[in-house]
OpenMM code with the backbone's topology and positions (N, CA, C; nanometers):
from openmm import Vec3, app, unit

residues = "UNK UNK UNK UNK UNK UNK UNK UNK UNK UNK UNK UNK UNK UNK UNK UNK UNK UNK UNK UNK UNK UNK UNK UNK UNK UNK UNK UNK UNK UNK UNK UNK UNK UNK UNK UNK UNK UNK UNK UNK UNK UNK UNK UNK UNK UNK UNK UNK UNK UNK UNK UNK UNK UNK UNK UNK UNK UNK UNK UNK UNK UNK UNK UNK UNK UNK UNK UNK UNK UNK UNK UNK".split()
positions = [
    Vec3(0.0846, -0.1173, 0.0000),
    Vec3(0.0000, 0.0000, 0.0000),
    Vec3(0.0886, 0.1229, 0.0000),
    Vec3(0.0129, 0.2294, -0.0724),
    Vec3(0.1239, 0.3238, -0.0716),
    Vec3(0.0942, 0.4213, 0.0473),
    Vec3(0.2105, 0.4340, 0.1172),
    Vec3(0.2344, 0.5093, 0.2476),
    Vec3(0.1944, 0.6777, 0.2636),
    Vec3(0.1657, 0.7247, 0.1395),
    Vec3(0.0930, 0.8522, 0.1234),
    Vec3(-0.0508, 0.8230, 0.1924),
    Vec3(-0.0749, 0.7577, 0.1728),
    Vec3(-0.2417, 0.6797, 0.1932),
    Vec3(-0.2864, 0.7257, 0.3655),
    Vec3(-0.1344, 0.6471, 0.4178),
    Vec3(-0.1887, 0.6501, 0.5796),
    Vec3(-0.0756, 0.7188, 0.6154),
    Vec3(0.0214, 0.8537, 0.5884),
    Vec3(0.0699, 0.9150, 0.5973),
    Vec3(-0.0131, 1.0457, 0.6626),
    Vec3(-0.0319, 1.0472, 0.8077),
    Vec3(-0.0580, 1.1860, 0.8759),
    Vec3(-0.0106, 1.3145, 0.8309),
    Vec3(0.0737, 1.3247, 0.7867),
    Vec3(0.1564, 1.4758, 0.7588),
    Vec3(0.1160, 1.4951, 0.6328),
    Vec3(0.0637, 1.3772, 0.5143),
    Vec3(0.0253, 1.4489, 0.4243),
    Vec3(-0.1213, 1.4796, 0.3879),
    Vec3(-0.1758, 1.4334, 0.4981),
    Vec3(-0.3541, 1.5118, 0.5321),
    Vec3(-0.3412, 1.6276, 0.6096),
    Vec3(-0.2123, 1.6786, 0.6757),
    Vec3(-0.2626, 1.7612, 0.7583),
    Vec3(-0.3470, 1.9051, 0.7538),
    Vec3(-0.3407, 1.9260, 0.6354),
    Vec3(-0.4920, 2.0355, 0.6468),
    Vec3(-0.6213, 2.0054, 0.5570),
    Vec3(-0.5701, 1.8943, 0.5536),
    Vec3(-0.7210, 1.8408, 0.4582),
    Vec3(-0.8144, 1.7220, 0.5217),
    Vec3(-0.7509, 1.6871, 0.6810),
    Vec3(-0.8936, 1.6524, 0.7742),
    Vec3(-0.9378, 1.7389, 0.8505),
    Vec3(-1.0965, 1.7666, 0.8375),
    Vec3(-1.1333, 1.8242, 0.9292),
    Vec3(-1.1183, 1.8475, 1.0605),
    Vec3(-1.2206, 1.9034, 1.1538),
    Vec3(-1.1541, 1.8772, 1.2951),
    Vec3(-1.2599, 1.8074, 1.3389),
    Vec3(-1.1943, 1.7227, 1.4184),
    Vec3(-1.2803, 1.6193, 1.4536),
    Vec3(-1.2646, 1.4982, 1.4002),
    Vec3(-1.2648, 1.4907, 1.2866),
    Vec3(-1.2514, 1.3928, 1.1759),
    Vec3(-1.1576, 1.2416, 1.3023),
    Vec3(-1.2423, 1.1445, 1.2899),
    Vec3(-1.1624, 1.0152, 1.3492),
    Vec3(-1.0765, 0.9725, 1.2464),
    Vec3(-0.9469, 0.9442, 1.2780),
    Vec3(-0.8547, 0.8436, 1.1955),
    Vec3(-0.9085, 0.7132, 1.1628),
    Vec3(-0.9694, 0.6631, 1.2313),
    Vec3(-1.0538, 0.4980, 1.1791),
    Vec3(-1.1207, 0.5514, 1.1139),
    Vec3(-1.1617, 0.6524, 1.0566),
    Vec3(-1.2672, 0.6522, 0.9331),
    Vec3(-1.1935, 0.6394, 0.8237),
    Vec3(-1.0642, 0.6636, 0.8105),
    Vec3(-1.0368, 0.6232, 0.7064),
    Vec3(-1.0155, 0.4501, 0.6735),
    Vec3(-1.0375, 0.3717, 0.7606),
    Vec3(-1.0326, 0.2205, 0.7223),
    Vec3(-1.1044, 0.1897, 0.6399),
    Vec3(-1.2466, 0.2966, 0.5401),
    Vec3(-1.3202, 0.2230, 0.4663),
    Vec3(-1.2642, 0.3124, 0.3117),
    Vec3(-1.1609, 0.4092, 0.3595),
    Vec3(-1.1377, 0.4197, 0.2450),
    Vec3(-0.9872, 0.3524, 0.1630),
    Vec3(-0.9241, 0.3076, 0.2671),
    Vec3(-0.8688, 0.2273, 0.2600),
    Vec3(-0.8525, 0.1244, 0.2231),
    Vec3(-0.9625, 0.0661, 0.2778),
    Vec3(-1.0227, -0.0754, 0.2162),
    Vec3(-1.1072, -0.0513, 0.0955),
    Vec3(-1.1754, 0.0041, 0.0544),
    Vec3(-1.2213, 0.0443, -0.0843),
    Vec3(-1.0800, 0.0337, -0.1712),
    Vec3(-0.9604, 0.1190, -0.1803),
    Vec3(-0.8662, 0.1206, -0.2708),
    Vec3(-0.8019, 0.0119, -0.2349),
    Vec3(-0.7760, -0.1045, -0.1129),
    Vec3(-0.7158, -0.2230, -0.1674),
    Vec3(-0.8217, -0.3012, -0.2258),
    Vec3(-0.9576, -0.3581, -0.1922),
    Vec3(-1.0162, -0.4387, -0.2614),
    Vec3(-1.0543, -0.3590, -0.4188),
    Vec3(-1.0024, -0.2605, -0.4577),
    Vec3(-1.0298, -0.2528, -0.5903),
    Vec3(-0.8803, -0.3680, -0.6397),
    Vec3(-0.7589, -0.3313, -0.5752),
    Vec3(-0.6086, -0.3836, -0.6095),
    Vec3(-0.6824, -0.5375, -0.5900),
    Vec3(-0.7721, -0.6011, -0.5303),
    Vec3(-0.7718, -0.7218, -0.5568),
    Vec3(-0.7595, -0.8287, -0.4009),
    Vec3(-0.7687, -0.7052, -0.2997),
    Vec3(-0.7312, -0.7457, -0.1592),
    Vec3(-0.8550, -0.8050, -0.1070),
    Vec3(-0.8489, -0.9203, -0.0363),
    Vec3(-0.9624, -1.0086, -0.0162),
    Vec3(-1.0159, -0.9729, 0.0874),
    Vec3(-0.9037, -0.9598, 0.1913),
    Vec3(-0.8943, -0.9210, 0.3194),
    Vec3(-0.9466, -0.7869, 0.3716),
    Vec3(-0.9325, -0.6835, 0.2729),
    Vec3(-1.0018, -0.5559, 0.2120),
    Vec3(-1.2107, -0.6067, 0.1814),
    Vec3(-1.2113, -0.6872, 0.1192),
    Vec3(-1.3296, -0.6943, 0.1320),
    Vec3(-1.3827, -0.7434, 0.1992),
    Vec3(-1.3619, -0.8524, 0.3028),
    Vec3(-1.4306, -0.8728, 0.4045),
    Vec3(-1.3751, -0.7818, 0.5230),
    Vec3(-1.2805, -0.6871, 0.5688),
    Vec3(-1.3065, -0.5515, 0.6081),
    Vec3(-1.4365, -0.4483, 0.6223),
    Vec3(-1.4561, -0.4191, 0.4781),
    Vec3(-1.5443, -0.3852, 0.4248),
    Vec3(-1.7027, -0.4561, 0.4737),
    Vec3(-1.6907, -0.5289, 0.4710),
    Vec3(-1.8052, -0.6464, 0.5177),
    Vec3(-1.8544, -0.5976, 0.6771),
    Vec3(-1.7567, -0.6435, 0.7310),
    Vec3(-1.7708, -0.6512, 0.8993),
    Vec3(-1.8110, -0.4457, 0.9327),
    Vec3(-1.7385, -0.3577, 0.8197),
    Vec3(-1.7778, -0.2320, 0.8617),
    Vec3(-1.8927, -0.1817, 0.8162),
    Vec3(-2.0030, -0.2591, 0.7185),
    Vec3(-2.0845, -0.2110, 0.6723),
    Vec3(-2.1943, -0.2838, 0.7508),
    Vec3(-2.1732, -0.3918, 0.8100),
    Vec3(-2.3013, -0.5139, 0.8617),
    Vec3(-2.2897, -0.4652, 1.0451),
    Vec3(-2.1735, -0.3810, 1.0770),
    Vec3(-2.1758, -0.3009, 1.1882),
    Vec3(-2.1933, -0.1727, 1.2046),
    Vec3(-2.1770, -0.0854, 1.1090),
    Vec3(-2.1629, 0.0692, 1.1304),
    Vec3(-2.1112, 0.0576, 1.1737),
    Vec3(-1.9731, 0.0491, 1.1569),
    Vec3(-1.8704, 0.1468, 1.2279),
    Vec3(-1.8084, 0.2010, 1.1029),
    Vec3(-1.6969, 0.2589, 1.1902),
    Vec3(-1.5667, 0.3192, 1.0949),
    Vec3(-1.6014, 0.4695, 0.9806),
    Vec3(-1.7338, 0.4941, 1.0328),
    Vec3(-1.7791, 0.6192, 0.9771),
    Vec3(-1.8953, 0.5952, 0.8547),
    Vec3(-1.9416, 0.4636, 0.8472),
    Vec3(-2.0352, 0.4010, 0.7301),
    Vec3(-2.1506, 0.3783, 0.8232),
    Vec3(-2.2264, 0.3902, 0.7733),
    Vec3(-2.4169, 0.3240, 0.8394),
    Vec3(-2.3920, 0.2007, 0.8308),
    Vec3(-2.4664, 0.1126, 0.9036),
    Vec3(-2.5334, 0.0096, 0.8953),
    Vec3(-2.6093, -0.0138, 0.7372),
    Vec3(-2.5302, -0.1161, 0.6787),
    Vec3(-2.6004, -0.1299, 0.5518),
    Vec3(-2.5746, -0.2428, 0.4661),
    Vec3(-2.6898, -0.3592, 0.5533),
    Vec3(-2.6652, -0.5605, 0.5197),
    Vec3(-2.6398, -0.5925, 0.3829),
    Vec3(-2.7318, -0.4788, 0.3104),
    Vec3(-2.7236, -0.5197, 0.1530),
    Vec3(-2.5535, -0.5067, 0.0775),
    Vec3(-2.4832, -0.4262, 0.1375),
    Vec3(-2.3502, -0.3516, 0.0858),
    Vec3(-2.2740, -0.4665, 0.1605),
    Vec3(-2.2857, -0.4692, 0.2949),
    Vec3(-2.2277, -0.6339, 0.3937),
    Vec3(-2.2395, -0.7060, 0.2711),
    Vec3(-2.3353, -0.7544, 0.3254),
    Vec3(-2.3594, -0.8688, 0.1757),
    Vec3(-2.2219, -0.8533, 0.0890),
    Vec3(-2.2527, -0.7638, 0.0040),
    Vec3(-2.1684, -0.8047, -0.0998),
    Vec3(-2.0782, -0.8332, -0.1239),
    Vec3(-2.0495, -0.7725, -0.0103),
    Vec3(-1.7940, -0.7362, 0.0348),
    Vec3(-1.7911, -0.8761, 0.0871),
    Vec3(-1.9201, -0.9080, 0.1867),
    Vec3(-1.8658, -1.0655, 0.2435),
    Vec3(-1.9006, -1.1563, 0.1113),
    Vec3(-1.9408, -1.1314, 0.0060),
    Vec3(-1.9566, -1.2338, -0.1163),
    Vec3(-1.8310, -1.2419, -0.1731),
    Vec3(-1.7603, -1.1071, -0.1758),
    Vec3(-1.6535, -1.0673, -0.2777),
    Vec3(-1.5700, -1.1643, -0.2416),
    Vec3(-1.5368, -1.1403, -0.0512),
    Vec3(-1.4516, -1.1948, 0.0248),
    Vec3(-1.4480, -1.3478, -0.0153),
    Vec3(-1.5408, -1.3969, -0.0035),
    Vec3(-1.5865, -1.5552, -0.0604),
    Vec3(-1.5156, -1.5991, -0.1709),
    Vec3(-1.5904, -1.5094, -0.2627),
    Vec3(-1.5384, -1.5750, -0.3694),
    Vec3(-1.3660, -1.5651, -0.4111),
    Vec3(-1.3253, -1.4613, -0.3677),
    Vec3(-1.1482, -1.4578, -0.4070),
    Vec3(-1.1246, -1.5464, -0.3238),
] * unit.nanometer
topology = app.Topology()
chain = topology.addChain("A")
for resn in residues:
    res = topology.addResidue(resn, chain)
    for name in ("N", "CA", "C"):
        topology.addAtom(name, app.Element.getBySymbol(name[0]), res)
């Protein structure tokens, strides 16, 4: 993964205030399971079928990341 990604110093005026650092785990995981990361999509899974990490609650989107996860 490229280290710009989760590099603090190079967000520093482009997170809000307030803004939680775990919110970025779903964007994170969005750009590895596009690279093909499995582990990325069932991530994705567990943060959408929980709300957390800054995403709603949303089984249908679960669903799918835990399908993705499956099938790779």
């Amino acid at each position: 993964m490229d280290t710009a990604w989760t590099d603090k110093a190079a967000f520093a005026g482009a997170i809000p205030a307030g803004f939680d650092e775990t919110d970025l785990l779903v964007a994170n995981c969005l750009a590895a399971a596009i690279e093909g990361d499995i582990g990325a999509c069932y991530d994705l899974g567990v943060a959408y079928s929980t709300g957390s990490h800054g995403v709603g609650c949303d089984l249908v989107e679960a669903h799918k990341w835990f399908n993705l996860a499956a099938v790779g």
